[in-house]
MDAnalysis code that builds the backbone (N, CA, C; Angstrom):
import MDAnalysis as mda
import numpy as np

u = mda.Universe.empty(198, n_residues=66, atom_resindex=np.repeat(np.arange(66), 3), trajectory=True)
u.add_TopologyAttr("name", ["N", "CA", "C"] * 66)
u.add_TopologyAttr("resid", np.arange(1, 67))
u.add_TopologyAttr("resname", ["UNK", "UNK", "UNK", "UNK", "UNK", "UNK", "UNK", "UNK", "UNK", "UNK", "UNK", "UNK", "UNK", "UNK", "UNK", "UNK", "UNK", "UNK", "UNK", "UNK", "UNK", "UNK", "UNK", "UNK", "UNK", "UNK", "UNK", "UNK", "UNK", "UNK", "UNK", "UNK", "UNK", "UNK", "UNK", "UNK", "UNK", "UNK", "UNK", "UNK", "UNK", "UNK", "UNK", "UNK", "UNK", "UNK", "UNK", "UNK", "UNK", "UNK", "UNK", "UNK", "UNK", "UNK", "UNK", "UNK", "UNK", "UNK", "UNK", "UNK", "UNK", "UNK", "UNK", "UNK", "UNK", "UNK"])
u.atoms.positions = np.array([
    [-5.694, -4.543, -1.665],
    [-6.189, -5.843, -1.232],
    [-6.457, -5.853, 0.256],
    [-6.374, -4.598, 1.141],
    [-6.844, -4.671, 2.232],
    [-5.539, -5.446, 3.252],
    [-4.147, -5.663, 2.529],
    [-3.693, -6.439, 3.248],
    [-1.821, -4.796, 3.927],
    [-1.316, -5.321, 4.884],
    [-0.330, -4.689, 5.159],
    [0.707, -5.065, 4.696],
    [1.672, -4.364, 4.359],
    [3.148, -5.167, 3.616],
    [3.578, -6.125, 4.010],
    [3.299, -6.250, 5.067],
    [3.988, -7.654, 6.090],
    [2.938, -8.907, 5.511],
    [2.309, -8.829, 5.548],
    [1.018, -9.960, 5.246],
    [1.215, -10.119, 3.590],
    [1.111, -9.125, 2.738],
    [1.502, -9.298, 1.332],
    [2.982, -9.942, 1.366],
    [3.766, -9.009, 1.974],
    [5.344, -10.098, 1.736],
    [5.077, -11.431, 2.152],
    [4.191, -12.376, 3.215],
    [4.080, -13.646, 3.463],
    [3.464, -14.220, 2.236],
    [2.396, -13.536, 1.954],
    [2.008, -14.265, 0.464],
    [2.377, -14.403, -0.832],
    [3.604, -13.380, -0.971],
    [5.137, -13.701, -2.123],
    [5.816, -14.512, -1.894],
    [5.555, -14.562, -0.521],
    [7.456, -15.927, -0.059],
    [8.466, -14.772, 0.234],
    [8.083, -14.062, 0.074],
    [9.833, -13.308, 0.104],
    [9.206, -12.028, 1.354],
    [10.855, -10.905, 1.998],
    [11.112, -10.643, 2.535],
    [10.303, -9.132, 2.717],
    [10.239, -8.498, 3.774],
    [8.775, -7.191, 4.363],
    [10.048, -6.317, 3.208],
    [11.425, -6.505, 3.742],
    [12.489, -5.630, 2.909],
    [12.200, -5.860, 1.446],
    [12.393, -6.875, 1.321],
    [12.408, -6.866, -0.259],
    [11.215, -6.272, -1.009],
    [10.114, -6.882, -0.381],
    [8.416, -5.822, -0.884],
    [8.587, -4.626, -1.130],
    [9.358, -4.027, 0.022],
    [9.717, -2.060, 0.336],
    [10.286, -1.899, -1.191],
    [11.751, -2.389, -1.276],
    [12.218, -2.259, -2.849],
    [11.482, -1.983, -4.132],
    [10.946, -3.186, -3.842],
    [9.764, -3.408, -5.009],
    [8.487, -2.163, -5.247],
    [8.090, -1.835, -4.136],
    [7.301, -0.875, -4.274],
    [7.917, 0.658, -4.464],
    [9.181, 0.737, -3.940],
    [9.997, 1.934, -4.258],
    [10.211, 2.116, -5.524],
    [10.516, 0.995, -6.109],
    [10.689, 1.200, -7.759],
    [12.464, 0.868, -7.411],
    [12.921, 0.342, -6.724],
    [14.559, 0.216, -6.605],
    [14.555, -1.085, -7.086],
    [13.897, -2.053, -7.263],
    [13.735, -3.649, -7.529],
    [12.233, -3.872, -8.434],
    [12.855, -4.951, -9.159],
    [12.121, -5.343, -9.589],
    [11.233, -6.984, -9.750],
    [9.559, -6.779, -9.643],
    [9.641, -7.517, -9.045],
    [9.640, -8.933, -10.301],
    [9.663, -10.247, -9.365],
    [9.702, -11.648, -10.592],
    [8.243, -11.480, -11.146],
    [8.685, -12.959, -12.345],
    [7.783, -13.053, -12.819],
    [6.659, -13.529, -12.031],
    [7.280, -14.499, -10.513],
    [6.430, -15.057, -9.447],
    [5.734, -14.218, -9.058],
    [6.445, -13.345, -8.739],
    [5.711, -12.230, -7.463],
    [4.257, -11.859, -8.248],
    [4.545, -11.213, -9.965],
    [3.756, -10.675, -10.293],
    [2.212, -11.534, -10.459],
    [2.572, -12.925, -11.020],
    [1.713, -14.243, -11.236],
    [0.622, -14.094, -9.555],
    [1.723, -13.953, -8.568],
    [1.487, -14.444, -7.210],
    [-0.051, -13.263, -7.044],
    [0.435, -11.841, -7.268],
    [-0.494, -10.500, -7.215],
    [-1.595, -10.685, -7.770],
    [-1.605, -11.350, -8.734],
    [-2.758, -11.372, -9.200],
    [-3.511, -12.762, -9.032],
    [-3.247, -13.607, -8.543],
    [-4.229, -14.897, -7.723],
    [-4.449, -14.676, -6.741],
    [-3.662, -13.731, -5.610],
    [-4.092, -12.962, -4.188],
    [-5.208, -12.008, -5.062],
    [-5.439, -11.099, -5.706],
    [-6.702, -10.496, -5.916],
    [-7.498, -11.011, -6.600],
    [-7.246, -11.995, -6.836],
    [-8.055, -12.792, -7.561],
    [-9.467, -13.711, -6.968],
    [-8.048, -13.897, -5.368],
    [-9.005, -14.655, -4.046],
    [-9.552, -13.547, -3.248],
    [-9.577, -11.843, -3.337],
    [-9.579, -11.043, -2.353],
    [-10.931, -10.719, -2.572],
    [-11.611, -11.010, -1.857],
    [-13.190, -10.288, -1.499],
    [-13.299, -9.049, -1.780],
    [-12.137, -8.161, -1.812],
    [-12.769, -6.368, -1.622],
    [-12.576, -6.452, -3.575],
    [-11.528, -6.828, -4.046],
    [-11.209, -6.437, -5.688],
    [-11.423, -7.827, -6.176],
    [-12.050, -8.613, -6.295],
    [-12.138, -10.456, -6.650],
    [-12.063, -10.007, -8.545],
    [-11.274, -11.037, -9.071],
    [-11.299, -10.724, -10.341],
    [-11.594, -9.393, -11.315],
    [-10.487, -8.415, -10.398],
    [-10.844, -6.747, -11.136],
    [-9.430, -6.471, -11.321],
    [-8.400, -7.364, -11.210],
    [-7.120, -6.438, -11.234],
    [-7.102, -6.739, -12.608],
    [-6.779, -5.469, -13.574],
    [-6.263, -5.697, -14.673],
    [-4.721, -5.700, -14.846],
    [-4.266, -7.112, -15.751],
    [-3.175, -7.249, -16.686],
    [-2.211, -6.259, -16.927],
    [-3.073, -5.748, -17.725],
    [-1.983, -4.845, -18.518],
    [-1.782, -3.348, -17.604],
    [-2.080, -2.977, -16.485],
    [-1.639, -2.171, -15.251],
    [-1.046, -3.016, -14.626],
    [-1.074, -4.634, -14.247],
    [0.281, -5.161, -13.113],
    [1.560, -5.367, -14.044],
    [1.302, -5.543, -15.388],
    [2.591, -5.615, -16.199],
    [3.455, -4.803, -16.918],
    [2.145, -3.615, -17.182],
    [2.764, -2.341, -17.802],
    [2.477, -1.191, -17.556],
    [1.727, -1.113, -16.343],
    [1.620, 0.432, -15.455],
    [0.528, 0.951, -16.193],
    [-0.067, 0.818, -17.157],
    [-0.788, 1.192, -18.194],
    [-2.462, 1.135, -17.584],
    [-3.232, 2.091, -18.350],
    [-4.756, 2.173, -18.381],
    [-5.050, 1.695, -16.546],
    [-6.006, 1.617, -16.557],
    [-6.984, 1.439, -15.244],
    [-6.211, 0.356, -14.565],
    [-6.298, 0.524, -13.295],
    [-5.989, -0.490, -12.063],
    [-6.332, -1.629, -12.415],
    [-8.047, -0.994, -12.076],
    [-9.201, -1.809, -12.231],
    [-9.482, -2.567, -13.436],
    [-10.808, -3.523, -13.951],
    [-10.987, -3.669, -15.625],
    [-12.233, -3.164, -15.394],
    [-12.680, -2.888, -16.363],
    [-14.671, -2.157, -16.381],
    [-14.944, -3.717, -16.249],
])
């Protein structure tokens, strides 16, 4: 999304630390956070309505959607 961890952690609500976790795979993230990821790319000019579902929920198939 073009954005730095610091700027993504402001748009979760939650902490630059806690993001780190989350992306380490040591935490996991809410159901918010995940809801939150995908209305930030949803509003993001570079990926606008391309993040697929079933990769933010289950790691699965393409990032992207065709």
């Amino acid at each position: 999304m073009n954005l730095e961890q610091k700027g993504l952690a402001v748009g979760l609500r939650t902490s630059q630390s806690q993001l780190s976790r989350i992306e380490a795979g040591t935490t996991a993230p809410t159901l918010y956070h995940l809801l939150t990821i995908k209305v930030l790319a949803d509003q993001n000019e570079h990926i606008n309505g391309s993040l697929s579902w079933s990769w933010l929920l289950e790691g699965k198939g393409n990032i992207f959607e065709n």
